[in-house]
C-alpha positions as CSV (number, residue, x, y, z in Angstrom):
1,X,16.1,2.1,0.3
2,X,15.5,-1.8,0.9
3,X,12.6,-2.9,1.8
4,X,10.9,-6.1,2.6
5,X,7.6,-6.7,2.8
6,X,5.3,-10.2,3.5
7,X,3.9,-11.5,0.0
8,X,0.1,-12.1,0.2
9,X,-0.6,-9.0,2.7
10,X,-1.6,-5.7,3.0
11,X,1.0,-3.2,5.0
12,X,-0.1,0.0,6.1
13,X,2.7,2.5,6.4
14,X,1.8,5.2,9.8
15,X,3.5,8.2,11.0
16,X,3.9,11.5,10.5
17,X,2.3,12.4,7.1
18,X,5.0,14.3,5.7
19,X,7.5,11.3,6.3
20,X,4.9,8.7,4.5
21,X,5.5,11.0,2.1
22,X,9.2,11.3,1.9
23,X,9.3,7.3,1.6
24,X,6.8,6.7,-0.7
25,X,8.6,9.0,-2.9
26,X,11.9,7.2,-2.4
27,X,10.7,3.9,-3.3
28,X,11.4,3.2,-7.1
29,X,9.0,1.5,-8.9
30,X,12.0,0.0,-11.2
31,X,14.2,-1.9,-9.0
32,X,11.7,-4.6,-6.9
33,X,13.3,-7.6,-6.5
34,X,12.3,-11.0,-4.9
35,X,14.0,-12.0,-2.1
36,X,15.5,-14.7,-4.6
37,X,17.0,-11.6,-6.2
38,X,15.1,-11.7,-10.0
39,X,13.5,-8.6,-11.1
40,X,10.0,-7.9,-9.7
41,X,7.1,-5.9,-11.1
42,X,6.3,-3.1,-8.6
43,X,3.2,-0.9,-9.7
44,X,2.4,2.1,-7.9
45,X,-1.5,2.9,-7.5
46,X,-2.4,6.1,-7.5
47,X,-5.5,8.7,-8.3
48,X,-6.4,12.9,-8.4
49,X,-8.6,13.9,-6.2
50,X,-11.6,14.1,-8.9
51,X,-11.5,10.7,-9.8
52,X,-14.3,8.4,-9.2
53,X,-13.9,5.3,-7.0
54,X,-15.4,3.6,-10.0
55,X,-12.3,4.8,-11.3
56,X,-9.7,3.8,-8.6
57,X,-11.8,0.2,-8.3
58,X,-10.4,-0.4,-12.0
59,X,-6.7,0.8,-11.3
60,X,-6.9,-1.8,-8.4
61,X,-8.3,-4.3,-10.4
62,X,-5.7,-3.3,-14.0
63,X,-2.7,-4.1,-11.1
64,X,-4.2,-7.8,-10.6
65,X,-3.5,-8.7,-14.2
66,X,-0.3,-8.9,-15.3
67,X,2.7,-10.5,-12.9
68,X,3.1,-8.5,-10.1
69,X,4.9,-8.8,-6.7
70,X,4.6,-5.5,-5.0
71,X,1.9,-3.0,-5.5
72,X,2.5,0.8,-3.8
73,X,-1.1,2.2,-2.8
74,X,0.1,5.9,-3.2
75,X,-2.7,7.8,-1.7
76,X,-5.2,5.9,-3.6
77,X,-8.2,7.2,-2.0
78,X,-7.5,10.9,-1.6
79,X,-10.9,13.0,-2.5
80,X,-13.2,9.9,-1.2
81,X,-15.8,9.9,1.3
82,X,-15.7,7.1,3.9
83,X,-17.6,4.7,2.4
84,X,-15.6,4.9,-1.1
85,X,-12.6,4.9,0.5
86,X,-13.5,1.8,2.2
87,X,-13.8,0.4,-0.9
88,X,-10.7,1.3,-2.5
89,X,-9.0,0.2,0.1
90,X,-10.9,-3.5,0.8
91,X,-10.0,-3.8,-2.9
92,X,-6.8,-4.4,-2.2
93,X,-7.4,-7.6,-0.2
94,X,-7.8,-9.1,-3.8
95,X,-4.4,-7.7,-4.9
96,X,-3.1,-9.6,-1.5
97,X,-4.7,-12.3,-1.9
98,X,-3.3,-13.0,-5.4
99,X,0.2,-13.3,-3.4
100,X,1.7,-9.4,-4.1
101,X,3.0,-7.4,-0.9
102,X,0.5,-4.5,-0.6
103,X,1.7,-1.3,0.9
104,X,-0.3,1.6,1.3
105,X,0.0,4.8,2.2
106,X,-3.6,6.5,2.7
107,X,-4.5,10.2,4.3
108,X,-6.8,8.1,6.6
109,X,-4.3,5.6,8.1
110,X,-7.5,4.5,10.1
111,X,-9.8,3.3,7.2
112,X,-6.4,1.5,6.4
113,X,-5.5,-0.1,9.1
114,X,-8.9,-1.9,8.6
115,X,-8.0,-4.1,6.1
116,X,-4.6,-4.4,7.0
117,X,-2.3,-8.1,7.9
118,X,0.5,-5.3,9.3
119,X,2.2,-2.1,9.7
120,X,5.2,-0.1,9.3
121,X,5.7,2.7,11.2
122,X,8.6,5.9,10.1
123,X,9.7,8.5,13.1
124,X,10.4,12.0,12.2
125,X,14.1,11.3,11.1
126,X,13.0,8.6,8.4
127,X,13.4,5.6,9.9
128,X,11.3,2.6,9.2
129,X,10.1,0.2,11.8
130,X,7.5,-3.0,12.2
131,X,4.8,-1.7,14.1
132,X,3.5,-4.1,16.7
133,X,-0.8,-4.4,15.6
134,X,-2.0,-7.0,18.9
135,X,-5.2,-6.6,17.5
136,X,-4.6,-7.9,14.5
137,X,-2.9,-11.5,16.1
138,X,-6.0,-12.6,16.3
């Protein structure tokens, strides 16, 4: 699967959870490439369910060292009440903001959406499309 996502922002992937799924399982963490073609570092963030959001702040912050063009937010804050997940996930603004493409895929596509430049949405047969976010234009 190719896909191309803005440096520098956060993308929130929607639909229906089970297809979130499917493509965050399809995307390989080995072949990123910049859209010059080299070899990119993807790293895939992750977490089980009893971790602490002390714990998930330091995977966000491990992925900020190191060079890194896309990070994959794989149900990062899974197990977290509101306020932690908020946390997690306004965490990754710094990831952004060190210019890697952020996309994350979170059980509460709500609290994700709230720190996020864009969307992608997949249908129930697995395609991917931009999804239009007015409120975010502004």
């Amino acid at each position: 699967m190719s896909l191309r996502l803005p440096t520098g922002s956060i993308t929130v992937l929607l639909g229906p959870s089970v297809q979130r799924r499917r493509m965050m399982n399809r995307l390989d963490d080995a072949s990123g490439r910049c859209a010059d073609g080299h070899d990119a570092v993807v790293r895939r963030l992750g977490a089980r369910a009893t971790e602490s959001a002390a714990d998930r702040l330091a995977t966000v912050d491990a992925a900020r060292r190191g060079p890194t063009a896309m990070v994959l937010a794989d149900r990062l804050t899974d197990g977290l009440d509101a306020h932690d997940r908020s946390t997690v996930l306004s965490a990754l603004r710094a990831v952004a903001a060190d210019g890697v493409a952020v996309l994350v895929d979170d059980i509460d596509p709500v609290a994700a959406l709230a720190v996020a430049d864009g969307a992608l949405r997949v249908d129930e047969r697995g395609e991917v499309r931009a999804e239009e976010l007015a409120y975010l234009a502004s």
